[in-house]
N, C-alpha and C positions, 0 to 999 in steps of 0.2 A: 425795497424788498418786501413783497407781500409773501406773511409767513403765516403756514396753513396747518391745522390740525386734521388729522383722518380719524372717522371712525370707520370702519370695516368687518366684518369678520368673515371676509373672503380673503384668506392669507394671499392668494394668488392678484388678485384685484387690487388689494391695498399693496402688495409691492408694487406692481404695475405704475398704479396712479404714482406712488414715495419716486420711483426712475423718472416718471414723465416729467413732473413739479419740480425733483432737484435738478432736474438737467436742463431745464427751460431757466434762464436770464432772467432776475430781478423775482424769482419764486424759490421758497424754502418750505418747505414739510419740517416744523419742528419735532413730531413725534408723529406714531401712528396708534391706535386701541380697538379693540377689538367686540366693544360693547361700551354700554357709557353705565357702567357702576360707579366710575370713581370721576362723574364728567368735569364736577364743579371744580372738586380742585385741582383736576388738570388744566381746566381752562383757565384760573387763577395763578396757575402757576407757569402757565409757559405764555398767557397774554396773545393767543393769534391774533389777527386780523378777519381770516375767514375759517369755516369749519366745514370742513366734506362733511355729511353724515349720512349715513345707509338708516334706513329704515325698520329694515328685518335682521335684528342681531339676537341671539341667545345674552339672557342675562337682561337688562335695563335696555330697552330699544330706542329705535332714535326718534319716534314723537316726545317719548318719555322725556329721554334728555335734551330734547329741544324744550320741555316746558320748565325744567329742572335751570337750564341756562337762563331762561326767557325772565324767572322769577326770580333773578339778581343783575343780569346783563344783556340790555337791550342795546349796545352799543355792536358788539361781537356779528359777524354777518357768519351765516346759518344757511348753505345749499343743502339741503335734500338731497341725494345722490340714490337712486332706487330703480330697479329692476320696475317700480309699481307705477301704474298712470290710470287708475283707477279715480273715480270720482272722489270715496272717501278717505282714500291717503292725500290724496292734494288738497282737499277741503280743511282737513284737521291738522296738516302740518303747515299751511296758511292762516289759519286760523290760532296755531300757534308760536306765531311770530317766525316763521323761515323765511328767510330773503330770497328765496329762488326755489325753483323744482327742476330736477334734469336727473334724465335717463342715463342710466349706464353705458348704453350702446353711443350716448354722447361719442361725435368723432374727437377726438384729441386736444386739437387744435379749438374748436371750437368751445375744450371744457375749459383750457386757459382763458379763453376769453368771456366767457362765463363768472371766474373767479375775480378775475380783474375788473369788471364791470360791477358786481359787486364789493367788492371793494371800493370802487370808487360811489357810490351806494346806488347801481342798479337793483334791479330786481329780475333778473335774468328766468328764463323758463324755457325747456323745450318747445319748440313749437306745438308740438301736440297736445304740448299741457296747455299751456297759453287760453289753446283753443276751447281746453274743455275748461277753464279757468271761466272763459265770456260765455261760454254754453250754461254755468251753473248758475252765473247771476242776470243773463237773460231769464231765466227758468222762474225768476222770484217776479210775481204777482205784486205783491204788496209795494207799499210804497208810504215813505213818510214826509215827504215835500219839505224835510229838514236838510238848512244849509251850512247848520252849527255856527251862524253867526259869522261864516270865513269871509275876510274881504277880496276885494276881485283880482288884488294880486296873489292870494292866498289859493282861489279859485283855478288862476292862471298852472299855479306850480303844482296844485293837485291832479290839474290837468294831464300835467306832462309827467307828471310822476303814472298816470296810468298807462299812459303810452310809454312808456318804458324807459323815460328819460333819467341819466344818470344827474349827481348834482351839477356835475363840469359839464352837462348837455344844457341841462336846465337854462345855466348861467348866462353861458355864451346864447339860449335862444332870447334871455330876457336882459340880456345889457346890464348883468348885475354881477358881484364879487359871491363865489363858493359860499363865504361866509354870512351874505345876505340868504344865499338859498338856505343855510343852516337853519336862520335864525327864523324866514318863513314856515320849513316845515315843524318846529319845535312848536312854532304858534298853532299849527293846523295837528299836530299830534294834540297839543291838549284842549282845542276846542273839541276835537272830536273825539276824546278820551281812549286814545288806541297807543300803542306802546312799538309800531312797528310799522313798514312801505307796506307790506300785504294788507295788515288790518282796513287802514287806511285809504286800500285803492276797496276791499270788500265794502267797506260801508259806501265809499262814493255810487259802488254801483248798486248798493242795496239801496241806496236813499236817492238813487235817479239822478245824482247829482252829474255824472259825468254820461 
């Protein structure tokens, strides 16, 4: 059972999504909220797995309490859920540890599969984000010909973590146990000193690595 927190404050959108989640098999909506003032210990206290989060709410917004989560739990996966696909909501809600970015007009079907893929730690994105995701770090000039010292199987799973491989994708491409792929990326999170799949795939492309 992957169990999901909403934030919202489109009363009509967040009952939407609460029917579509509880009525879909092996999916639960433990609560829903309307802004994230009180994120932390809701998130504390109900333990999701994944987090819708809207963007644009009256009261504490969802960058906000994406950074509010990000500076105690970096385990918890964190979708973006937003009307916005603008270069600087996706740059800064990347930038601040989100597992994913996807549109509202997401079709249905496709936003379970989204939550589920993260969950199993994708890093799932609209296409259109996706695209303007490689548009922004093509964009970058610079470059630091830093490898952060990662070995080549370290290289391998960074790899695939850019190409959008979940850790059960990873595994089965590289003839190894979930539990090795853990243990690889915990190594390649702290040679590269990042806390997050996004940070992570940002610097690979910021350091030319990938």
């Amino acid at each position: 059972m992957i169990k999901v927190l909403i934030y919202e404050d489109n009363p009509q959108f967040r009952e939407g999504l609460t029917m579509l989640i509880n009525g879909t098999m092996g999916f639960e909506v433990l609560a829903t909220f309307k802004n994230c003032n009180n994120v932390m210990d809701e998130v504390e206290a109900f333990k999701p797995d994944v987090i819708l989060m809207d963007i644009d709410m009256r009261g504490t917004n969802g960058l906000e309490g994406l950074k509010q989560i990000r500076g105690h739990n970096s385990q918890v996966k964190v979708l973006m859920l937003t009307v916005f696909d603008d270069n600087k909501n996706v740059f800064e809600a990347l930038k601040a540890g989100a597992n994913g970015y996807i549109l509202k007009k997401t079709q249905p079907a496709k936003l379970l599969e989204y939550i589920e893929d993260a969950q199993t730690g994708g890093a799932p994105m609209t296409s259109s984000i996706a695209a303007q995701v490689l548009n922004m770090f093509s964009e970058i000039h610079t470059t630091t010909n830093e490898d952060y010292n990662l070995s080549e199987r370290e290289k391998t799973v960074l790899q695939l973590l850019v190409n959008g491989y979940s850790y059960k994708m990873i595994a089965a491409e590289m003839f190894i146990s979930i539990d090795t792929v853990r243990s690889h990326i915990k190594k390649i999170y702290e040679k590269m000193q990042v806390n997050s799949k996004s940070e992570a795939v940002a610097k690979a492309f910021k350091s030319r690595m990938v």
